[in-house]
Structure formats: C-alpha cells, structure tokens
C-alpha positions in Angstrom: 91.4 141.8 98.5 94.4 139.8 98.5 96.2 139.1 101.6 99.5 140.9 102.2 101.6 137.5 102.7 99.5 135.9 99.1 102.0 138.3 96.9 104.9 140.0 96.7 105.3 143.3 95.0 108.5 143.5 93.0 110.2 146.2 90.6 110.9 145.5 86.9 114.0 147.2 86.8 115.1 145.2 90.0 114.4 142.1 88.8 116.4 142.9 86.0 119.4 144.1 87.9 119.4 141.3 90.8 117.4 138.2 89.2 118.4 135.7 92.0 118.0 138.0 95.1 114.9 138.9 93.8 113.7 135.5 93.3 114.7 134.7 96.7 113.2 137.4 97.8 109.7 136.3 96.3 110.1 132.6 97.9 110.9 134.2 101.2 107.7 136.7 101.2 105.6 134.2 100.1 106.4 131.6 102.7 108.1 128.9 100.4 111.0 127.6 102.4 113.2 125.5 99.7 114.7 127.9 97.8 118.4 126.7 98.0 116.4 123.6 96.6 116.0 124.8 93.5 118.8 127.5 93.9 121.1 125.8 91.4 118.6 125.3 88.6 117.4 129.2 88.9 120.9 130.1 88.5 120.9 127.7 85.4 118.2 129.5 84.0 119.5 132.7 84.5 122.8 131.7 82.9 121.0 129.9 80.1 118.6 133.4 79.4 121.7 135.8 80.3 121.8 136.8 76.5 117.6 137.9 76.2 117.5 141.1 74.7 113.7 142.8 75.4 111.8 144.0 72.5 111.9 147.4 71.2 109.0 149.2 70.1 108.4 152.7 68.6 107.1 155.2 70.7 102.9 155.5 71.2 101.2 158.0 68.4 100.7 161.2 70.4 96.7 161.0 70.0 96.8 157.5 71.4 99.0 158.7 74.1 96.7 161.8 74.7 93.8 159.2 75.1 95.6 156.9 77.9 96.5 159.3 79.6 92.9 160.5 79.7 91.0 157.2 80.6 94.2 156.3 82.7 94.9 159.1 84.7 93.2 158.3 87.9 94.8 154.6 88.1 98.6 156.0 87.0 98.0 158.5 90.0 97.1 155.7 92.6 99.4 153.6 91.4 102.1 155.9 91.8 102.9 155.4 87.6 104.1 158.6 86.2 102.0 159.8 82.9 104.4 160.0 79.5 104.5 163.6 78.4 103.2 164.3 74.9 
C-alpha cells in the first residue's frame, strides 16, 4: 500500500480548470517545499501549452462497451467511476 503522504489524488477536470493551484497543491501534499522556485517556469509552461487541444475520439462500439463494463464493473464501483450507458 502506498502511504497517504507518497501521492496526491487529483481530478482531471481540475487540473484542467486551475493548472497552477493544482500543481501547487501536489508540491504542497507531497512535501516538496520550493514551489515558488520553479513557480515562474510552471507558469511558462502553462502559457507556452495554453493552446493544447485533447484528442477526440469516436464513441466505444456498443459490444465493446457491453464487455467493459462486464469485466470492469466491480473496480468502476470501488472506484467511484460511473459505468457509460449503452
């Protein structure tokens, strides 16, 4: 098992909305203490990816969708992941 202060359990979506407070927020959990150290090239980074665009793909073939969700089920369920209606 991996001890609680060894990682830091963040959202997608929030990382997409708040990069830099997230960030921060990972340093902070996980102890590293020179974050306004490397502040200004994060923020140079950001700026320089600000434009990324995530792929697109076309939605899962039902049948392959029907199997996940089989063989899946049990992890989505204690991982709190919601299974995609067919």
């Amino acid at each position: 098992m991996i001890e609680s202060d060894c990682y830091c359990d963040v959202a997608f979506e929030a990382l997409e909305q708040d990069s830099l407070s997230v960030i921060q927020h990972i340093y902070q959990t996980l102890g590293f203490d020179h974050f306004e150290q490397i502040k200004a090239n994060v923020l140079r980074y950001l700026e320089e990816n600000s434009n990324y665009k995530k792929n697109i793909y076309k939605p899962i073939e039902p049948v392959l969708l029907k199997k996940i969700n089989e063989n899946w089920e049990r992890s989505f369920y204690e991982w709190g992941y919601k299974i995609q209606q067919i």
